[in-house]
N, C-alpha and C positions, 0 to 999 in steps of 0.2 A: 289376342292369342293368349291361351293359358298356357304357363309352364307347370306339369305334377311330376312328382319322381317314387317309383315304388310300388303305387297303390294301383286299384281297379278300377278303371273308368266306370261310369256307371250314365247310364240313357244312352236312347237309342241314333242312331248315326256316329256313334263313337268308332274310331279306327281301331283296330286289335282287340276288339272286346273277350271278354271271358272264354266265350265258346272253342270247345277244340285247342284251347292250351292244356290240358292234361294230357292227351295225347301223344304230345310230342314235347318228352322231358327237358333233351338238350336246346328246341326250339323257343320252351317254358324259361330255361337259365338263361340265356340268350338275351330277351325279350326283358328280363330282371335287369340284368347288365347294363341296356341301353337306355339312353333317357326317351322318356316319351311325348309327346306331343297330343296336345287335342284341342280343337277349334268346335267350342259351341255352335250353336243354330241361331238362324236372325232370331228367333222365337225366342230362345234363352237370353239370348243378349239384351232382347226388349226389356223382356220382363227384370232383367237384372239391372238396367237400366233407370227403369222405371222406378223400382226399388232404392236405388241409388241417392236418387232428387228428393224421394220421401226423408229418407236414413242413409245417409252416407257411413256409417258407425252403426251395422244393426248385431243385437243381440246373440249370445248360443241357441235362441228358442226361434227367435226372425229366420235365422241360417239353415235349420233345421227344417222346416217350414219350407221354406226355399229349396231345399234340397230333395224333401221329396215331389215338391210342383212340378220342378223342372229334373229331375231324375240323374242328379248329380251328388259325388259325395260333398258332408259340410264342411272338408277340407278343402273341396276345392271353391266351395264359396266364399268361404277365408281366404285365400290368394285370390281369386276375383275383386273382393272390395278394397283390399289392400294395395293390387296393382292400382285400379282404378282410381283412386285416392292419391297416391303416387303420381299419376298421371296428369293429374286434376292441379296439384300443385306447381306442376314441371309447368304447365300451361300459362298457370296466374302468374308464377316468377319470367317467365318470358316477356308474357304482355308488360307485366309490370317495369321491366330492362326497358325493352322498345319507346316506353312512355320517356321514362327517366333521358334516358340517350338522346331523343329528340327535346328535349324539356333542355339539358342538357348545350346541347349544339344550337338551339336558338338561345339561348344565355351568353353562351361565347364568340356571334354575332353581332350579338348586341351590344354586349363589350367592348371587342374591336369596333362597330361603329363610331362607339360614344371614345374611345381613345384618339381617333382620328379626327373628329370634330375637334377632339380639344386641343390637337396636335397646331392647329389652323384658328382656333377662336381668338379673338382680337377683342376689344375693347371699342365702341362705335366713338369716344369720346376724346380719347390719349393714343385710341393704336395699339394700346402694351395690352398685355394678361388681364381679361377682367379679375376683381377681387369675387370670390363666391364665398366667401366667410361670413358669417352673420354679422349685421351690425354691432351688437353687443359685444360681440368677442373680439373684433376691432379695437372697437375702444377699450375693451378690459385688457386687450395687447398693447395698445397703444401708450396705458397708464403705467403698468411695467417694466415697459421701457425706460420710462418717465423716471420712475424710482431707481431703476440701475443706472441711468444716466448720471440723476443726483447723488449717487451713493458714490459713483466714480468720481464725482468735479469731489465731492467733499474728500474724498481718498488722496487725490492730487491735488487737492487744497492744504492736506496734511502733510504731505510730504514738502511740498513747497515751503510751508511755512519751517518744519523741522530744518530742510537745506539753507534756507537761507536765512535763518534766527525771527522771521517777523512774522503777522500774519498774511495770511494772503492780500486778505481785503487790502492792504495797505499798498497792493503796487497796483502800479494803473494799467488796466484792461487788455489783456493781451501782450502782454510783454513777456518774451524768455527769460527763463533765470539766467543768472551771470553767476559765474564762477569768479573765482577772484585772478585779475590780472597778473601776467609773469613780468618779470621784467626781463630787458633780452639781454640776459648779462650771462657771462659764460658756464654761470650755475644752474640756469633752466635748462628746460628741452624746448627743441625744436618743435614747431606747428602753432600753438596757440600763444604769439605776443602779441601783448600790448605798448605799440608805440604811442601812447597818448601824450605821455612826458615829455617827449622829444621835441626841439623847439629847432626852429629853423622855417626858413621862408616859406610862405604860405604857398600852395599849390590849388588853385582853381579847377576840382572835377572835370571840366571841358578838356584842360590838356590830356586827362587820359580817354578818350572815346570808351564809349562803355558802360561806362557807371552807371549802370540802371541799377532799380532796384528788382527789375525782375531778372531771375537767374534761370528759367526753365523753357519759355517759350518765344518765337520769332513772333512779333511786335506784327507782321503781314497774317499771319496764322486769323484765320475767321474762328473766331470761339462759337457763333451763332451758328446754327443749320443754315445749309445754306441754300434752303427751296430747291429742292429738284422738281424738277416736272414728272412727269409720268413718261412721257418721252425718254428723258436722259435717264429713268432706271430702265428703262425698257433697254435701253444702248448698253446698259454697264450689266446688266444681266446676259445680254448677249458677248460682254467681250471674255467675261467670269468665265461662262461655259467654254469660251476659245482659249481660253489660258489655260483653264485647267486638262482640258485633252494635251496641249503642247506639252505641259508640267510633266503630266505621265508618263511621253514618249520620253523625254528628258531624264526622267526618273528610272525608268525602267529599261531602256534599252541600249545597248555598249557599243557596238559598229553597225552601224558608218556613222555616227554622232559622236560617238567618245572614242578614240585612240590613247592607249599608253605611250607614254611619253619612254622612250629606253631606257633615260639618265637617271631617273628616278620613280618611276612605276605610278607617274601621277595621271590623272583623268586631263585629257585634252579636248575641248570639242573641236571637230573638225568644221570651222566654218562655212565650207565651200557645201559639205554637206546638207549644213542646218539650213543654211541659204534657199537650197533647191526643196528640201522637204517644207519648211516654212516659210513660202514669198511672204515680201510684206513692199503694199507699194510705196509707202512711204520711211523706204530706211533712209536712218541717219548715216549708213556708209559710207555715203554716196562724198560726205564730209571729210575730209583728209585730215580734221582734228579729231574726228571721232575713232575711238576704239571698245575693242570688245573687252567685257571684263567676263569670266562664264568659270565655277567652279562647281563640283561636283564632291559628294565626303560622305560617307553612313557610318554610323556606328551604333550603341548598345547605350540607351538612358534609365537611370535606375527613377523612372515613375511610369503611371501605368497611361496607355493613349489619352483615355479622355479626361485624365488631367490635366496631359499636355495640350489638347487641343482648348480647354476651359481657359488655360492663361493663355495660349497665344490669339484667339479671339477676344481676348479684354486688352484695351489698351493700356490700361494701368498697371495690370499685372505682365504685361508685356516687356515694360519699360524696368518693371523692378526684377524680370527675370535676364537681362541683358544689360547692367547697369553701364558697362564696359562698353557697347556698342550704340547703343540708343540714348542719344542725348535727351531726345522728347518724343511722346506719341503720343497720338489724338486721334479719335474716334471724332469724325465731321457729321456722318450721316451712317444711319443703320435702313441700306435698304430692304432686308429681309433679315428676320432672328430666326429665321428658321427653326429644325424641329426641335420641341423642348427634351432635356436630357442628354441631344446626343451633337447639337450646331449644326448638323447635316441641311446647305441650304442657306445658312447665314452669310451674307450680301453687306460688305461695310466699305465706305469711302474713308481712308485713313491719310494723315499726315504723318510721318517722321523725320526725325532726323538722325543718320549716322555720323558715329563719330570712329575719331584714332585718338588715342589718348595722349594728344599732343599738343603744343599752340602751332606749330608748324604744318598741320596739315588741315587744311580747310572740310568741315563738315560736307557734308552729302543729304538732301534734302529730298523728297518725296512726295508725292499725292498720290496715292494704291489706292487700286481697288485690291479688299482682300476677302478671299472666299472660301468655305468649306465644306467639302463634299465629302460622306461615308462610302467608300468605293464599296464594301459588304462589311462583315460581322468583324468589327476588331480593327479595320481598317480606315483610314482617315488621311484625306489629301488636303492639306492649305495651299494655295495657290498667292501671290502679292502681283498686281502687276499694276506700271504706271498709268496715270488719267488724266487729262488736261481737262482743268474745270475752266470754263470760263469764268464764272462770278471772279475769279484768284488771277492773281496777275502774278504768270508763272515764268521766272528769268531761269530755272533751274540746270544746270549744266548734266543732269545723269537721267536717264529713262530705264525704268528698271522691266526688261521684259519678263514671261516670264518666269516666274522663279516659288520657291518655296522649298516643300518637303512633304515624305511620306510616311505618317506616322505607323506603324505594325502593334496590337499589340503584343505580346508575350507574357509567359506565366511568371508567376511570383512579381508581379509587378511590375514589370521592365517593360519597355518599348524599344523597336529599333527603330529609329530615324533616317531619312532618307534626304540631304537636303542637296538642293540647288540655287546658285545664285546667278544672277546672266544679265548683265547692266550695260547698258551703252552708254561712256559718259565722254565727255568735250572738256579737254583742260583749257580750257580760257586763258588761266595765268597758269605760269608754270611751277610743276610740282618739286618741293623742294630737294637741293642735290641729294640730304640724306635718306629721305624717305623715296625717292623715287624707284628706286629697286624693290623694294618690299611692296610699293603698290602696285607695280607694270607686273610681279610677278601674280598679282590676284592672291595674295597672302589677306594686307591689308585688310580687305570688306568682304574675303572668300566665304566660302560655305565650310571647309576649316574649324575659323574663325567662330561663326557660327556653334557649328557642332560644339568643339570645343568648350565655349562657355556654358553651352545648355547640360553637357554633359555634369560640368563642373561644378557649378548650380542646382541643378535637381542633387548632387549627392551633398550641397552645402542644405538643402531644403531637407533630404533624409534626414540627416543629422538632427537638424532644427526638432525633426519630428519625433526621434527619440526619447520615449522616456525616460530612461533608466542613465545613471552617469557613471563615468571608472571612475575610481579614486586615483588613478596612475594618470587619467588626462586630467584631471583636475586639480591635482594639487593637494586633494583637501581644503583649496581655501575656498571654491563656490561649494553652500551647503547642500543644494540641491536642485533636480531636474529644473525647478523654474527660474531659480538663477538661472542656471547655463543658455536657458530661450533668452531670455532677459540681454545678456551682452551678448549673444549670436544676432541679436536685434539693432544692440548698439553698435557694435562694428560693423554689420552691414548698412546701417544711416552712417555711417563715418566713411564706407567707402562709398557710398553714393554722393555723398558730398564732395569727396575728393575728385569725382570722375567730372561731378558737374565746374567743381571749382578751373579743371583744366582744358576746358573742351572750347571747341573757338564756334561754337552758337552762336547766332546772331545777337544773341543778349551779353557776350563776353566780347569787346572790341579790343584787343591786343596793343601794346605800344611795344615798340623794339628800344630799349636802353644797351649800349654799345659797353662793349667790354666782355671778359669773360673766357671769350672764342669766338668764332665767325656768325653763329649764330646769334650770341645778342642774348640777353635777359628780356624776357616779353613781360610786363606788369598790366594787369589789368584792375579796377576798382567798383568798389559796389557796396551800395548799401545792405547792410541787411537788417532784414525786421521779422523773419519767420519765427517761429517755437522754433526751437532746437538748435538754435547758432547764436552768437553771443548778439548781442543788440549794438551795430554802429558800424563804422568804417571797417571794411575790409579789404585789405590789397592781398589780392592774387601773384604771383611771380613764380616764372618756370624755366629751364632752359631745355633744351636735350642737347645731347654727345654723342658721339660713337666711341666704341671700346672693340681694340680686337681680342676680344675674352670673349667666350661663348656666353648666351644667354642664362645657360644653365649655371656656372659658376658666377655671374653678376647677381642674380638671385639668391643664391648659397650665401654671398656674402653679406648681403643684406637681411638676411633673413636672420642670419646670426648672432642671438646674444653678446657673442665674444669678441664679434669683429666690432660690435657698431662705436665702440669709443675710436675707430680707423677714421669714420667718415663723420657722427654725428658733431659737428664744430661746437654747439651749444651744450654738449655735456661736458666739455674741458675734459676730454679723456677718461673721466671716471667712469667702470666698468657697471655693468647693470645685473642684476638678476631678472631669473622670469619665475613667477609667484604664481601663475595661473597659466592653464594650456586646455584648449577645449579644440579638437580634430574636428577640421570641414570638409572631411573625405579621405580617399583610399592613398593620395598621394600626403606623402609627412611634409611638404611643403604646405599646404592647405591647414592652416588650421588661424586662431585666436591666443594673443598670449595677455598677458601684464605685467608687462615688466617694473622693476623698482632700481633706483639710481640710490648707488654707494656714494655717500662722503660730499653729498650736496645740502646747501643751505635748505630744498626744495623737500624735504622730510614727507611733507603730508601730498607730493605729487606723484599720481604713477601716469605708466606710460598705455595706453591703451594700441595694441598693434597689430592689424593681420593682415596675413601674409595668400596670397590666391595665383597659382600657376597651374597652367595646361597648357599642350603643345603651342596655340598662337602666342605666349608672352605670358607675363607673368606682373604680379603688384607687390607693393609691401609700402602700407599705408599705415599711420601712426599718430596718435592725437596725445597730446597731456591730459588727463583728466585728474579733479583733488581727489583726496581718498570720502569723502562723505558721496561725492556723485556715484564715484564706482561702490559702495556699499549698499548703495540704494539697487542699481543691476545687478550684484551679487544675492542681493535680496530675493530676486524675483520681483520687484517691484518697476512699476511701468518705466523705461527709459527715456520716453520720449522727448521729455523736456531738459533732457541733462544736455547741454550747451559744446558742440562740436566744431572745432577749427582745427581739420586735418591736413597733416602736411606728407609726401612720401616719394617714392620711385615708380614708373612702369620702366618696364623692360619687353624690348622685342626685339625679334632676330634682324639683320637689316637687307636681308633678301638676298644678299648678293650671289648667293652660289645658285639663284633660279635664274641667272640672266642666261640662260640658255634656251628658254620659250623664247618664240618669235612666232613673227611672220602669217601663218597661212591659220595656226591652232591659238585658242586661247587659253590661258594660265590655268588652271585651276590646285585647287586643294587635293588630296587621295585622304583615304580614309582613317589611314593611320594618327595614331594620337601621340604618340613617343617630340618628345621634346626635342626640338634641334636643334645641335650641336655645331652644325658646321658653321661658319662664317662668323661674325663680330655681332655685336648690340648696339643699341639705340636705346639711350636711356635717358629717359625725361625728369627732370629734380623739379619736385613742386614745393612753396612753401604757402601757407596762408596767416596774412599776419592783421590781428586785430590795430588798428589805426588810432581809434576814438571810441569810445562808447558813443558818441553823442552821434546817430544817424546824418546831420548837417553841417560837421567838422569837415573841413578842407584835409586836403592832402600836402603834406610838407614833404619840402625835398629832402632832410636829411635822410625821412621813413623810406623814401626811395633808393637811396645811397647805400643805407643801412643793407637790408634786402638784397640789393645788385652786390654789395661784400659778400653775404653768407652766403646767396648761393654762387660766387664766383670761390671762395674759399671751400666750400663744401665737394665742386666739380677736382680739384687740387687733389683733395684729400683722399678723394675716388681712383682717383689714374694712379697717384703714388701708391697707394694699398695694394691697387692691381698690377703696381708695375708695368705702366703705361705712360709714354713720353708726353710731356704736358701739350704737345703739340696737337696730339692725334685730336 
């Protein structure tokens, strides 16, 4: 169809032609006014057609030509070849879409195929991730490494030699640096002596059970894989999927499973409930020492899910994200890694062990299966539940059903957490008078507890991760961002030392030395030979107490500068300053100090100390360090081998005002994080005292005696400050 405007149509079949518009003037304007229309003949069209394929672009004389053939003006032969041209093009960009689009869409087929292949592609030789890197680049990686590796030993070659005046080459192979020995005389501090000096009757290792040189893992623990069949992951893949549906019902749903509790707005499960919705024909109920342990808690974690899901599927990073709770964890068997980037799928037979940061309360030991499913976009379930391997000769007193958490993410990095704990355990021996309220209430090993520390940790891990430093938390005296990672490094190896030195692991055998209070001083000994603790004899020694002072002001006072000439026996009173303060979160108890002692012989000693509280309890851990180690972490420079014998406090509430759970509901946590206030503490005093440098030195009684005074005099010093009868 032609559109013209104005002009004269001209050839014959034209609608409105010429004729008889003179005639009628007003019919003539009319006819002006309106646009007109005219549709060629097949005849014209051919031949314009025709014309077309010859000349798409033909001339004013081609046009002309044209116009008188076919009996039209060359106006409107001009709008003919221009539409049609027009048209021509509309056509070719079409075809040309429709190519692309499908061209396109089998591209992003292809795509998704090959992601999904490689979501599932295995290695036929090892199982793992085949390498698809070229050989060359391999080894040109390989070599690389090679060079930063030696550039690091000679860096730590340098440094060693600078700390300790000689060259390296000169000590022998694998040995920690040593600091120079304190003596334990009322001029030093507390945590790192040396009784080497001390002479008095010889004491044979045997008398203290223990004395191993390992401090990390139970001696029964299978280091090896331990061959499963195809059978038994078929089993543990089936019981994965049945835990984790449980988990969710758990997680997500409030009655008839969870009642509030009146007294204090905590999560209850209602047994009777859980019973009928989850039969199991093998309960341990059925046992009248067994009880239910079940806690319930959510809150708001400043990291984003699939970081949190990255460590709590590693068990190393598991262990360093819960130092407080997890004595040891171990990964035995990976029965599926599931999908890469996101753990969706990942299938692991795991060991642990939990602890209370006490000698009085016996660990809690484990074999989980633990698994991880993407419920959709953002969303992220771990499930833990117990397994009985047979290869493992399993006496364990706790079965943990199951239990975990549900990770959400959220924007600006946060996740909410969703956790659950649900244990059925069997006291064999009985649990001790002090602690027995705080664990019947599911405080103890709750979800709480849990939360709590993950909360506490991801903002000690922010920190870490910030670059930039105030000059108001530092003092000025760290120069810069890598200092401050540098001793956030050291004192978290200081508190993990501390937690390992007090935890009653099968690798820590306890002795009760009488005195004190009813409790007894508990000594334990042990070699040590790792990097980063001094090289020789080490005794252990702990007590705990109760106080009826709240948690929160046993903490305050420990935490404090001003008070610690109240309790510290080994500073002889002389008051301290703090030279350095580096914040490990939102709450001002949480952070890192260094303090420095007035008016001692000890000039070149500081005191290295942090301080870690959230609603389940709180620490305040403290090591001596000379001033050349702490220069070296003020540095920025690697910490790792600076030599750590930490000694300190935990604190925890002692349950008492939960003894109102009973009966039909089991204890658990509520979500809230507010520190508690009501009822008395439980406060464990640890010291760790260098023995001997010499790893095959005996243990002498005076170093025993010694120890059982300071922390017998230390517990004194505590009640009187707090004004508390020496009795309690």
């Amino acid at each position: 169809m032609e559109f013209t405007s104005g002009g004269t149509s001209s050839g014959g079949g034209g609608a409105g032609g010429p004729a008889g518009s003179g005639n009628d003037p007003e019919g003539s304007d009319a006819q002006r006014r309106k646009k007109r229309y005219h549709r060629h003949t097949a005849n014209q069209i051919q031949r314009l057609e025709a014309m077309f394929k010859e000349c798409p672009h033909p001339d004013e004389k081609q046009r002309l030509q044209l116009s008188r053939e076919l009996s039209l003006a060359p106006r409107q032969i001009k709008f003919w070849f221009q539409n049609r041209r027009t048209q021509m093009k509309a056509q070719h960009e079409r075809a040309d879409n429709c190519a692309l689009r499908s061209e396109n869409d089998r591209i992003r087929c292809e795509n998704i195929a090959i992601r999904e292949a490689l979501k599932n592609v295995i290695c036929p030789s090892c199982g793992g991730a085949p390498v698809t890197e070229d050989s060359y680049f391999d080894e040109h990686k390989l070599r690389m490494e090679n060079a930063q590796l030696k550039e690091e030993l000679d860096r730590v070659s340098s440094i060693a030699a600078k700390y300790i005046g000689r060259p390296i080459s000169q000590l022998p192979p694998v040995q920690p640096i040593h600091l120079s020995s304190l003596d334990l005389s009322m001029g030093s501090f507390g945590g790192h002596h040396s009784l080497g000096g001390a002479v008095g009757p010889s004491l044979d290792l045997d008398l203290l059970p223990g004395s191993s040189s390992s401090s990390h893992m139970p001696p029964s623990l299978p280091f090896q894989p331990i061959g499963l069949s195809d059978m038994d992951k078929s089993l543990m893949t089936d019981i994965a999927s049945n835990a984790i549906e449980e988990l969710l019902r758990l997680l997500q749903t409030n009655e008839p499973l969870w009642m509030k509790s009146t007294n204090d707005g905590r999560d209850v499960l209602n047994l009777e409930n859980y019973e009928r919705i989850f039969p199991r024909a093998n309960s341990h109920l059925k046992n009248p020492n067994v009880r239910i342990e079940a806690s319930r808690s959510s809150g708001v974690v400043i990291m984003n899910a699939l970081s949190l899901v990255d460590m709590f599927m590693d068990s190393t990073k598991w262990t360093e994200l819960f130092p407080t709770i997890v004595s040891s964890s171990k990964t035995l068997e990976v029965i599926s890694s599931g999908m890469l980037g996101s753990h969706s799928g990942s299938l692991q037979l795991m060991y642990e062990e939990l602890q209370v940061l006490s000698p009085l309360v016996s660990t809690r030991e484990f074999y989980i299966i633990r698994y991880c499913q993407q419920i959709e976009q953002g969303l992220w379930a771990i499930v833990n539940v117990s397994h009985e391997i047979p290869q493992v000769d399993q006496q364990h007193r706790c079965h943990r059903l199951p239990s975990g958490c549900l990770i959400q993410d959220m924007p600006n990095g946060y996740s909410k957490v969703t956790w659950v704990e649900h244990i059925e355990i069997e006291d064999k021996a009985p649990i001790h008078l002090l602690y027995r309220d705080l664990i019947h209430s599911g405080l103890a090993f709750g979800a709480e507890r849990w939360l709590a520390t993950l909360q506490r940790m991801c903002e000690r891990l922010a920190c870490l991760m910030v670059s930039g430093s105030s000059t108001r938390d530092l003092g000025g005296v760290i120069p810069s961002p890598e200092g401050k990672r540098s001793m956030m490094k050291l004192a978290q190896r200081m508190v993990n030392n501390f937690c390992t030195s007090i935890s009653t692991s099968n690798s820590n055998r306890w002795t009760t030395l009488s005195g004190v209070n009813e409790v007894g001083v508990r000594v334990t000994v042990h070699k040590s030979t790792e990097p980063g603790q001094p090289n020789g004899l080490v005794l252990s020694a702990a007590t705990t107490f109760w106080l009826a002072v709240s948690p929160e002001n046993v903490f305050n006072f420990f935490k404090d500068e001003r008070t610690r000439s109240q309790w510290d026996v080994l500073s002889n009173g002389n008051p301290v300053q703090e030279v350095a303060h580096i914040a490990n979160g939102s709450h001002p108890g949480n952070c890192i100090s260094v303090l420095r002692a007035f008016n001692t012989s000890q000039n070149n000693m500081l005191i290295l100390q942090e301080s870690c509280v959230d609603s389940s309890g709180s620490l305040v851990v403290y090591c001596p360090v000379d001033l050349p180690a702490i220069n070296i972490a003020m540095s920025g420079e690697d910490p790792s081998y600076i030599p750590l014998l930490p000694s300190g406090f935990t604190i925890c509430p002692d349950g008492r005002h939960d003894n109102h759970q009973a009966g039909d509901g089991a204890s658990t946590s509520s979500s809230s994080t507010s520190t508690r206030s009501t009822g008395g503490s439980l406060i464990t005093v640890a010291f760790q005292i260098l023995v001997s440098s010499l790893p095959s030195a005996k243990l002498n009684l005076e170093s025993v005696t010694t120890v059982n005074n300071l922390i017998g005099t230390t517990v004194q010093q505590i009640k009187a400050a707090l004004n508390c009868p020496s009795s309690s």
